[in-house]
BAFIGU-466560 format. One record per residue (C-alpha): x, y, z; residue number from 1. Coordinates in nm, 3 decimals, padded with zeros to 5 digits. Layout:
! BAFIGU-466560
((X Y Z) NUM)
...
***
This chain:
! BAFIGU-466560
((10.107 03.305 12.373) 1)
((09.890 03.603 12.447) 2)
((09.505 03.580 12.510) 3)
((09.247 03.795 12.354) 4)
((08.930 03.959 12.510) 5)
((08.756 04.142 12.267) 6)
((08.492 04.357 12.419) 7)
((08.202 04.270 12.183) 8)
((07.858 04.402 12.368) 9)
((07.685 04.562 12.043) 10)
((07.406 04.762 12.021) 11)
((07.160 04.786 11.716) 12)
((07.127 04.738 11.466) 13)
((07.149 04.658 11.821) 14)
((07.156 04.280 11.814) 15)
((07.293 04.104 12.119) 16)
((07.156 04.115 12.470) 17)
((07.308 04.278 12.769) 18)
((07.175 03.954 12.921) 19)
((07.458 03.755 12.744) 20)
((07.714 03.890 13.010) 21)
((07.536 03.717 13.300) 22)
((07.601 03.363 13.442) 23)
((07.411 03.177 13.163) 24)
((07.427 03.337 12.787) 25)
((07.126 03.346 12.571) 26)
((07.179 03.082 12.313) 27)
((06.897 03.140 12.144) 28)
((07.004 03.476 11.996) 29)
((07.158 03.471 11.619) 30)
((07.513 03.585 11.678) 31)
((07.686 03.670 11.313) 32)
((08.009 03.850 11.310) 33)
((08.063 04.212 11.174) 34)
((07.766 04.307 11.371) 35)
((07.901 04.674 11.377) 36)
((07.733 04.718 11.034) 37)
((07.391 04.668 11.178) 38)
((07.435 04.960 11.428) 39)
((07.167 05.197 11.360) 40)
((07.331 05.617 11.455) 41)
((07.143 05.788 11.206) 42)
((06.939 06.076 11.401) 43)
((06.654 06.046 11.222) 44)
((06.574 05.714 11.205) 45)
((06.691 05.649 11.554) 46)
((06.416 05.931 11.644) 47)
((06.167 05.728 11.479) 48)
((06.260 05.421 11.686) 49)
((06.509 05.356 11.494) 50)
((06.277 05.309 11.182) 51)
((06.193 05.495 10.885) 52)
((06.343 05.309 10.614) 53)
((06.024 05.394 10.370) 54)
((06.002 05.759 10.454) 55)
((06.328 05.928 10.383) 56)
((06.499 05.970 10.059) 57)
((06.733 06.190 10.142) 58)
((07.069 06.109 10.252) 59)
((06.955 05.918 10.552) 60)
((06.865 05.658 10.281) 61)
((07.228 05.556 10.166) 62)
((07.234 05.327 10.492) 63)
((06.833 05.267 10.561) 64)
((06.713 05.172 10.212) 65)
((06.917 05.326 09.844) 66)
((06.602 05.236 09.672) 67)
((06.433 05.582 09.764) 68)
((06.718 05.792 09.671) 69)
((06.595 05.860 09.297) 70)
((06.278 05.990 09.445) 71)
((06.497 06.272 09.680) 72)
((06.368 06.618 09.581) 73)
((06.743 06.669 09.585) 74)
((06.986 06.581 09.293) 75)
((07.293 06.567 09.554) 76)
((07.365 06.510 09.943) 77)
((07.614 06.377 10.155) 78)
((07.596 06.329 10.533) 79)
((07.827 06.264 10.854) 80)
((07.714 06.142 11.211) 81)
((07.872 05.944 11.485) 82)
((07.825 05.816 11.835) 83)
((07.958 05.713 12.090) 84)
((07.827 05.344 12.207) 85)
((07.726 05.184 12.499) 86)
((07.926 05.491 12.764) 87)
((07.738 05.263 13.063) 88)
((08.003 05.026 13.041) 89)
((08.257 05.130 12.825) 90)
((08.488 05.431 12.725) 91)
((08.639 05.356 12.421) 92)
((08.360 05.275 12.177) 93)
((08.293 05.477 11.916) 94)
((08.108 05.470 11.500) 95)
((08.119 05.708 11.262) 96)
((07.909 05.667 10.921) 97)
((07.897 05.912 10.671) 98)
((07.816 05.886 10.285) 99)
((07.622 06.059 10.026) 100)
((07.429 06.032 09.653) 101)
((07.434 06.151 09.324) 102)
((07.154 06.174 09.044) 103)
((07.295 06.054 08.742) 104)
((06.995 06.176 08.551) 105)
((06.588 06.151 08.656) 106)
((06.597 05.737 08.694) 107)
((06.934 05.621 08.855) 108)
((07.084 05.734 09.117) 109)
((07.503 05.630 09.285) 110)
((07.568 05.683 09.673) 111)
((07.806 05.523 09.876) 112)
((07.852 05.502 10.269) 113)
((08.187 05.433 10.489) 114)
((08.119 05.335 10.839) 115)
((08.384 05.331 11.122) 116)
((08.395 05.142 11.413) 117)
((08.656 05.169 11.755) 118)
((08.611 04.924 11.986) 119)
((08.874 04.814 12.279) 120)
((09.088 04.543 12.306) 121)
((09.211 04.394 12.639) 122)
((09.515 04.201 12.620) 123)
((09.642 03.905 12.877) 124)
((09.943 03.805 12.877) 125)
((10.043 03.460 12.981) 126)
((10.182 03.579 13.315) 127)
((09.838 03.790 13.377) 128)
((09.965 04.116 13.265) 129)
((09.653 04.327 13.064) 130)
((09.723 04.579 12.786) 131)
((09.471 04.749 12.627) 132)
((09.483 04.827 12.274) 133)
((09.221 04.964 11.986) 134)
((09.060 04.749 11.684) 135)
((08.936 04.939 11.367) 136)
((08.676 04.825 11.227) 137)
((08.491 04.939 10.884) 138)
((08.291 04.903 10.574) 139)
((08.245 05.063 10.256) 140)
((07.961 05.044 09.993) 141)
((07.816 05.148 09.703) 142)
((07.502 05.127 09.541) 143)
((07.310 05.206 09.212) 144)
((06.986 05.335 09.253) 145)
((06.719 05.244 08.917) 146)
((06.357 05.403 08.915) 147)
((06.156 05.129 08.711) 148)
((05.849 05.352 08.710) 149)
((05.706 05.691 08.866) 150)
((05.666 05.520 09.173) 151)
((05.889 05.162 09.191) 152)
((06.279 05.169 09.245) 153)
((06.490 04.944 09.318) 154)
((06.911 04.925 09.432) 155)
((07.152 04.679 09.422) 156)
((07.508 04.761 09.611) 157)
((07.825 04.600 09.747) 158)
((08.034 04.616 10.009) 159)
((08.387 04.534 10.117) 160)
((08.431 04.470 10.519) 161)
((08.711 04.478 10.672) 162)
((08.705 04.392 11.071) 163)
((08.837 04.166 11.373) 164)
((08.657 03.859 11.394) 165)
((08.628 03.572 11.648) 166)
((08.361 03.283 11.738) 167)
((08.280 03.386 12.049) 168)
((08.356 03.698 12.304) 169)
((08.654 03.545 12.477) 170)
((08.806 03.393 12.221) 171)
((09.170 03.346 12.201) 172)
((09.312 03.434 11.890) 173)
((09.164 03.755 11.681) 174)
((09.122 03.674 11.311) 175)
((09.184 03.937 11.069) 176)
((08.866 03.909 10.812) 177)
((08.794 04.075 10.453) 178)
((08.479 03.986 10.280) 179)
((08.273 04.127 10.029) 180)
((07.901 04.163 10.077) 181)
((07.575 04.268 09.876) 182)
((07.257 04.470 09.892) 183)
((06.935 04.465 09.766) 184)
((06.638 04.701 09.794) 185)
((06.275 04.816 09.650) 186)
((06.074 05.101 09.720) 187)
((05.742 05.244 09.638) 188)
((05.624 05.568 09.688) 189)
((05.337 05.810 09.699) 190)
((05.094 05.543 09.708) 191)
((04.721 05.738 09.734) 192)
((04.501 05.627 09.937) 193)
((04.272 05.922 09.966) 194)
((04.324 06.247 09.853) 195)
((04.583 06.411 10.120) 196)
((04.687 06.041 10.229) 197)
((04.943 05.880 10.050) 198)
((05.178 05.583 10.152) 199)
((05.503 05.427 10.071) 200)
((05.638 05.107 10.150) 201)
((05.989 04.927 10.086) 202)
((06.241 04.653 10.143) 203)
((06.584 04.585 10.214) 204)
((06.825 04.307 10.268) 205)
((07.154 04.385 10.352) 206)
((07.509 04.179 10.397) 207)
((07.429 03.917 10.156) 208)
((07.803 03.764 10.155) 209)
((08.003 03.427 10.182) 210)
((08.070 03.270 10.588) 211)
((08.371 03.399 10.726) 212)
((08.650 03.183 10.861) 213)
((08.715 03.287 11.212) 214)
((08.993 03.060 11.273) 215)
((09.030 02.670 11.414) 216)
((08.824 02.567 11.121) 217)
((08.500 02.776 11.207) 218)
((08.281 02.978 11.018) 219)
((08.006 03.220 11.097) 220)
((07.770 03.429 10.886) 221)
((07.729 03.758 10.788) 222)
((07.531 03.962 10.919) 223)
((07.253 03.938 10.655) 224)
((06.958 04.117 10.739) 225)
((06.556 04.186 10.611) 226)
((06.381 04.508 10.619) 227)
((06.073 04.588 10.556) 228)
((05.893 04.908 10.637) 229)
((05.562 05.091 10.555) 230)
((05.464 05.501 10.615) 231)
((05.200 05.647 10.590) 232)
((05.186 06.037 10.575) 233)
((04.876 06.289 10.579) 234)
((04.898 06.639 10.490) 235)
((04.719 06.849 10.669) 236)
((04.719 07.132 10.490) 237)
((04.986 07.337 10.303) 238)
((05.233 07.343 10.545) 239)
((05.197 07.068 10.788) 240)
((05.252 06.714 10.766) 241)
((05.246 06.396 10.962) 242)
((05.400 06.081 10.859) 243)
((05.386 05.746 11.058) 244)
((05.610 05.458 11.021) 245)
((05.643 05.074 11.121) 246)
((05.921 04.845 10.971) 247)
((05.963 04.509 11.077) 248)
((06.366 04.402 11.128) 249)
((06.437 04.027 11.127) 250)
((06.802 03.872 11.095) 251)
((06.880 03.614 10.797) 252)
((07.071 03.422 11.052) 253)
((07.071 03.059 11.181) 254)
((06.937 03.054 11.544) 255)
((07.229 02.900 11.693) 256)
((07.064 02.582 11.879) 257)
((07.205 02.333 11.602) 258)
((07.523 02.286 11.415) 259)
((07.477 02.533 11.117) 260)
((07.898 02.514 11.070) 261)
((07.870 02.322 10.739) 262)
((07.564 02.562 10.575) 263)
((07.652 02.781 10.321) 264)
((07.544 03.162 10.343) 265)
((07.232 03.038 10.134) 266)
((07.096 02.768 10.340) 267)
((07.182 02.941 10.656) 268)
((06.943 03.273 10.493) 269)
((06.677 03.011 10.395) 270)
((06.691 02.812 10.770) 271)
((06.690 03.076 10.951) 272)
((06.322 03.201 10.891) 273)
((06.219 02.829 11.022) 274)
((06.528 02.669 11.238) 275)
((06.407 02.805 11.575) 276)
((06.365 02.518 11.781) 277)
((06.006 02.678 11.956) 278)
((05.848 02.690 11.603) 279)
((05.680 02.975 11.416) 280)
((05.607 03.187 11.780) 281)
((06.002 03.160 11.824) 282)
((06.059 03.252 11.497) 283)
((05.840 03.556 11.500) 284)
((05.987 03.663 11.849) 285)
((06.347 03.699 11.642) 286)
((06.145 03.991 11.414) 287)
((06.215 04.332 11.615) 288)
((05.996 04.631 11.580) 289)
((05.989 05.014 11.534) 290)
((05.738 05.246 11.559) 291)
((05.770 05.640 11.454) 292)
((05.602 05.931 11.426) 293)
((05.711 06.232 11.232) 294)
((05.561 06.569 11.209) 295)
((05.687 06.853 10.942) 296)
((05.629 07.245 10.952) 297)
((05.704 07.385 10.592) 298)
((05.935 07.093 10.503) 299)
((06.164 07.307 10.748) 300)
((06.129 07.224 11.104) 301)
((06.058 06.813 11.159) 302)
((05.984 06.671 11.517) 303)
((05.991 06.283 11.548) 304)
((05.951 06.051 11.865) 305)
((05.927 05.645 11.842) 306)
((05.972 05.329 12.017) 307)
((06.165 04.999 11.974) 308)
((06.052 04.675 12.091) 309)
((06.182 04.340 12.125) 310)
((06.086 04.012 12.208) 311)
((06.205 03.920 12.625) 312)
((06.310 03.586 12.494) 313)
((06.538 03.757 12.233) 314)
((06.737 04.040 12.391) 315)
((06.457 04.240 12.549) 316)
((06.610 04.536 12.417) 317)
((06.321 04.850 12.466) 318)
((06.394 05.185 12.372) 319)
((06.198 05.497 12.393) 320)
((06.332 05.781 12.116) 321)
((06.285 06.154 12.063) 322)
((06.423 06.389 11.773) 323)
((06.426 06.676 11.604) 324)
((06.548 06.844 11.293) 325)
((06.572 07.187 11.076) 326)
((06.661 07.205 10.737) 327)
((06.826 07.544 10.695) 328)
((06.816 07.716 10.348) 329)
((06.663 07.411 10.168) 330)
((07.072 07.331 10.147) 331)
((07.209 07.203 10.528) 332)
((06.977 06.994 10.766) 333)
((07.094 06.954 11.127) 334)
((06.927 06.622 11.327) 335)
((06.913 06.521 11.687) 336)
((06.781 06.202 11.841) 337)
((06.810 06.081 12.214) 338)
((06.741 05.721 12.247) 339)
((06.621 05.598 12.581) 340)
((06.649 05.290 12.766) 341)
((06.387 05.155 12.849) 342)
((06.549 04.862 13.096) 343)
((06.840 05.119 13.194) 344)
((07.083 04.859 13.110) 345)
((07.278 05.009 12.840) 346)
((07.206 05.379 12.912) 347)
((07.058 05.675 12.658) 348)
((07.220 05.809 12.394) 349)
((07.196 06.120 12.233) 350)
((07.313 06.137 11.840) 351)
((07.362 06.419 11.603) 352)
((07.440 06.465 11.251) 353)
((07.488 06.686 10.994) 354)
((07.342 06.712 10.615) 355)
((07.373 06.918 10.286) 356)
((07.187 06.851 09.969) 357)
((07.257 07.049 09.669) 358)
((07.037 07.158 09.362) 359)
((06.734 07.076 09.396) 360)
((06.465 06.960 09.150) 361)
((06.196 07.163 09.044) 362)
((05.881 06.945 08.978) 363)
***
């Protein structure tokens, strides 16, 4: 009988510690499976510290929110960007998401999104003899995008997932999983303040789904996950712009100090915004943040820096980011983002991607 070691360090989404891999793991940290669909490559949010998810409508928005897509100045996009992950410790980790919409007519809106993910697979033999293999991991969706009004929207989507699944790191047999999942979203937009100061705001949970059986009579939960995000943006005058953002990132998953085996995917969504064993500060320590900062020069050239934070308790994950973009021809936009670590435990990464939106609508 062969043993399994599946290398799972994950990164955003990024949530699971580097601190896990040391002599005593971090209990306290929700640990759902399929956590590849939570990892965050997009350029331009990652720029924002990895944020954003009530700013763009463009394509960026098939993955960060699909309620904001009927507001794109654009009747048509599709995207592609990948990355390699965590190249500190490991050489054979890769995702690749790419996706794109399509107006339907001036209220609803389709897109869709395939993400990608390689991750290594060491091997032991009962005699002690490693082979290293590769696991393919991936997800597809699609959503339908509804304006309600001028300014509300809303999405609903689903999801099949299709990945290698087991209930902890070094656990001995690999389970094979398929499971369907569900979105939901809101957005509203151009909210004015003042005149020249407008504001949207939205909200997003993703991976609403059934537990997965990851073998020997255990389950574990999706990786279900709340979003909400608010930005700000002032023009300063015809040509220049400067948006902020702040969203708020909190997983729908039971903190994993009790016996949540025999919760449905319901009850374990419900507990987990009051099952942490140090109360409401606990709970409120599991919420990550992201703070951006975008500036645009004739809706042409965009330059965008932000920061991630989390809690010490929960990961202690810090990230300083930095970005820019150029949309060439009102038709192909080109973005860059170079995420750094703050702690210098799971290295920078830089992340590019590549855009087209076709016709555009004339207001």
């Amino acid at each position: 009988m062969k043993k399994t070691l599946l290398l799972f360090t994950l990164i955003a989404g990024f949530t699971q510690s580097i601190k896990a891999q040391t002599q005593t793991a971090i209990i306290s940290i929700p640990t759902p499976v399929h956590q590849f669909m939570l990892i965050n490559i997009d350029p331009m949010s990652v720029s924002m510290g990895y944020g954003g998810m009530a700013l763009f409508t463009d394509e960026t928005a098939t993955y960060l929110n699909p309620a904001m897509l009927v507001h794109s100045p654009n009747r048509s996009g599709f995207f592609l960007t990948g990355s390699k992950l965590l190249p500190k410790f490991i050489d054979d980790m890769y995702l690749v998401r790419g996706g794109g919409y399509y107006h339907l007519n001036e209220k609803s809106a389709l897109s869709s999104n395939l993400t990608l993910f390689k991750q290594p697979i060491t091997t032991i033999s009962n005699i002690g003899v490693p082979t290293t293999s590769s696991s393919i991991n991936w997800g597809w969706g699609v959503n339908y995008t509804r304006r309600l009004s001028k300014q509300i929207s809303m999405a609903v989507g689903a999801k099949y997932l299709h990945g290698d699944v087991t209930t902890s790191p070094a656990n001995i047999d690999r389970v094979s999983s398929n499971n369907v999942a569900f979105d939901i979203s809101l957005a509203h937009v151009d909210t004015e303040v003042f005149k020249k100061f407008t504001f949207n705001y939205g909200l997003n949970i993703a991976n609403i789904g059934e537990k997965v059986n990851t073998g020997n009579k255990q389950y574990a939960f999706l990786p279900t996950n709340l979003k909400l995000g608010i930005a700000p943006s002032y023009k300063l005058d015809v040509k220049n712009k400067v948006a902020f953002t702040i969203d708020a990132d909190k997983l729908l998953v039971p903190t994993p100090t009790g016996n949540h085996n025999n919760d449905s995917a319901l009850l374990g969504m419900l507990t987990s915004l009051s099952d942490a064993s140090g109360g409401l500060s606990e709970e409120l320590k599991e919420i990550t943040w992201s703070l951006g900062m975008q500036y645009t020069y004739d809706d042409f050239l965009f330059f965008r820096m932000g920061k991630f934070l989390e809690s010490k308790d929960k990961g202690n994950r810090s990230f300083t980011t930095l970005g820019a973009g150029v949309m060439i021809n009102k038709l192909v936009n080109v973005d860059v983002a170079y995420s750094i670590d703050d702690n210098g435990r799971i290295g920078n990464t830089l992340m590019l991607s590549l855009g087209f939106n076709f016709s555009r609508i004339e207001k």
